[in-house]
C-alpha positions in Angstrom: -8.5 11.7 1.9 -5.2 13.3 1.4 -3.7 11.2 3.6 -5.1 8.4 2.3 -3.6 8.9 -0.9 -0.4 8.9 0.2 -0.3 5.7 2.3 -1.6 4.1 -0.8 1.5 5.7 -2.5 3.5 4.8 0.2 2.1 0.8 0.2 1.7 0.8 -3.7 5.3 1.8 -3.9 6.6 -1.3 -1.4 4.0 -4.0 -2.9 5.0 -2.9 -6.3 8.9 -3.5 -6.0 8.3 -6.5 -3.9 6.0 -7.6 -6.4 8.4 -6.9 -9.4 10.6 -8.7 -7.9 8.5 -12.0 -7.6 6.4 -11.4 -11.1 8.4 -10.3 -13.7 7.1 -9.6 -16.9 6.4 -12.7 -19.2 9.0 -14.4 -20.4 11.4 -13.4 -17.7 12.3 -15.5 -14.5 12.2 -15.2 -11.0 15.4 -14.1 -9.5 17.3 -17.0 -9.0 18.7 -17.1 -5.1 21.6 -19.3 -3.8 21.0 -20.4 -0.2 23.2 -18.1 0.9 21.6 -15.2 -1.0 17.8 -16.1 0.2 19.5 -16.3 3.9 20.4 -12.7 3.7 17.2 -11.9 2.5 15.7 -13.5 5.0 17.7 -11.8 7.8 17.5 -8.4 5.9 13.5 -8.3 5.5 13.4 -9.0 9.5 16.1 -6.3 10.1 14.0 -3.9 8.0 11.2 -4.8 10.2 13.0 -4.5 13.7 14.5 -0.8 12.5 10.7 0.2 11.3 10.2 -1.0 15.5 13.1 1.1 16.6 11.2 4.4 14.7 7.7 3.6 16.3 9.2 3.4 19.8 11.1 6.4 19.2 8.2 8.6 17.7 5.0 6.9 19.0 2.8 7.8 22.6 0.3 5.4 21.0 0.1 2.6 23.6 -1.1 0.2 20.8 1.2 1.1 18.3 3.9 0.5 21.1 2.9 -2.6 22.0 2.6 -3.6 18.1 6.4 -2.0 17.9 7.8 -4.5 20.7 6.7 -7.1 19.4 7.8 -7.0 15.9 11.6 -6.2 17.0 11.2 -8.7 19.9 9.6 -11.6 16.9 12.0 -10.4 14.0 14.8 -10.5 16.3 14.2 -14.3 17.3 13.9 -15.0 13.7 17.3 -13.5 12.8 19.0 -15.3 15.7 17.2 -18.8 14.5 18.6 -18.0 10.8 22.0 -17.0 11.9 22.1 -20.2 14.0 20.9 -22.1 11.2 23.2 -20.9 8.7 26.0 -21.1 11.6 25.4 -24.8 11.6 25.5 -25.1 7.3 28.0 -23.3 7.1 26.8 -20.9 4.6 27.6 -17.2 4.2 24.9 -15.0 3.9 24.9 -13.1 0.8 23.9 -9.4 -0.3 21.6 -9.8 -3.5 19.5 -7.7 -5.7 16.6 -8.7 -4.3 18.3 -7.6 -0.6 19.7 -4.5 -2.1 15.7 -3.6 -3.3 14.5 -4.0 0.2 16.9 -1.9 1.5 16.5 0.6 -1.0 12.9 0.7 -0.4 13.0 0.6 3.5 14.9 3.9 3.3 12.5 5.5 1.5 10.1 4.6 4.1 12.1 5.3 7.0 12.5 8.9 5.3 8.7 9.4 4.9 7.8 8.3 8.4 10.5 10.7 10.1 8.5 13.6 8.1 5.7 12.3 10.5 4.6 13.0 14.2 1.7 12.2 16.2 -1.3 10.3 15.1 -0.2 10.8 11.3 3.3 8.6 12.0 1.2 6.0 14.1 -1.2 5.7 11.1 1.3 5.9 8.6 3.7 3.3 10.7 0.9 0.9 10.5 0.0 1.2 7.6 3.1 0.2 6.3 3.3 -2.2 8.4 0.4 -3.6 6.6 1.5 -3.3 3.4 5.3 -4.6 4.7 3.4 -7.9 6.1 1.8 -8.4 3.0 4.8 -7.9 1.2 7.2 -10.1 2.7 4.7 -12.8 3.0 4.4 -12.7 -0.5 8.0 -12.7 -0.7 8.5 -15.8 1.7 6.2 -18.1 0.0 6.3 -16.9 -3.9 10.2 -16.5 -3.5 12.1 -17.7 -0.7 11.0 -21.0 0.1 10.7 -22.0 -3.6 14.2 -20.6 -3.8 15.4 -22.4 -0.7 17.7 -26.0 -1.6 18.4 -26.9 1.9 15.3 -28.7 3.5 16.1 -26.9 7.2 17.0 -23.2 5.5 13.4 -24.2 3.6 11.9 -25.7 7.3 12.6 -22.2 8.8 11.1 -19.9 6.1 8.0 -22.3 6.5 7.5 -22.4 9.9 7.7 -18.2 10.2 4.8 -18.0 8.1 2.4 -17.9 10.7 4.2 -15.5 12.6 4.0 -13.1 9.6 0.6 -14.1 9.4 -0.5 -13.3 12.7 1.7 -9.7 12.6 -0.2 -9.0 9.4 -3.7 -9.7 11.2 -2.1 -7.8 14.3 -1.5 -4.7 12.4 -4.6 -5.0 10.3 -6.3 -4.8 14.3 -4.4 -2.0 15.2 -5.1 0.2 11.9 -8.5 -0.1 12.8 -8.5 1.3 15.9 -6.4 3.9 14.6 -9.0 4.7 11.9 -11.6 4.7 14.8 -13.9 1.2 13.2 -12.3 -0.8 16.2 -15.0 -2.0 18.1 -13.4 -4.3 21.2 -9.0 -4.1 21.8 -9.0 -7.6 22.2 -7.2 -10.1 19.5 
């Protein structure tokens, strides 16, 4: 239970500064992101995602959890080439933001708290938040981004990941499971 309690720190941490920075209090607006500034945090989120990879390879025996690893830095890395192509082709400058700059923050905090884990504690704790991180950024791409987003392609490309975040999130979801011991069958 222990345990428990801090992944749900850990998560409510990440979905609450995410969140904050989607839903601000009444009254307020969304942060208001230049193309340029929504493709950085675009490429950042991914990054986040593919060094939260590099940790789980490094750390993990988990055969799952491996598996789960290469494919989010194999995914997030495609996604960052087809932005950087993309933004290539425009001509636009990604640009650091405060809504990048939050990610960042918070994915060091992470990276600190899974490095104080080993074992089956960092595999559950690296799924977990990768979970919560899904959810997250999903919530982030469609309540932020793509609103956001004045070029149609820049907007095309945040669409058309969706599923892919979609179907990490449900891969993850899979994988926590069979690290909590209710997976019944490893097929997906």
């Amino acid at each position: 239970m222990k345990k428990l309690k801090a992944f749900s720190a850990l998560a409510s941490g990440l979905l609450l500064s995410v969140t904050v920075l989607l839903l601000p209090a009444s009254g307020q607006n969304t942060p208001k992101l230049s193309d340029a500034e929504v493709a950085h945090t675009a490429v950042t989120a991914n990054q986040i995602d593919i060094d939260y990879a590099k940790l789980a390879k490094e750390r993990s025996k988990n055969a799952d959890v491996l598996k789960f690893a290469e494919t989010m830095a194999s995914d997030h890395k495609a996604v960052i080439d087809q932005a950087v192509a993309l933004v290539t082709k425009l001509g636009v400058t990604p640009k650091e933001n405060s809504v990048s700059k939050q990610l960042l923050a918070d994915a060091e905090k992470t990276r600190k708290t899974l490095r104080t884990k080993s074992g089956a504690a960092f595999d559950r704790a690296y799924i977990d938040n990768e979970v919560a991180y899904h959810k997250a950024v999903i919530a982030a791409v469609e309540g932020l981004l793509i609103p956001e987003s004045e070029n149609a392609e820049l907007k095309g490309l945040l669409q058309s990941i969706v599923p892919a975040l979609n179907a990490h999130l449900e891969h993850a979801q899979m994988v926590q499971k069979q690290l909590n011991g209710n997976g019944t069958h490893k097929g997906h």
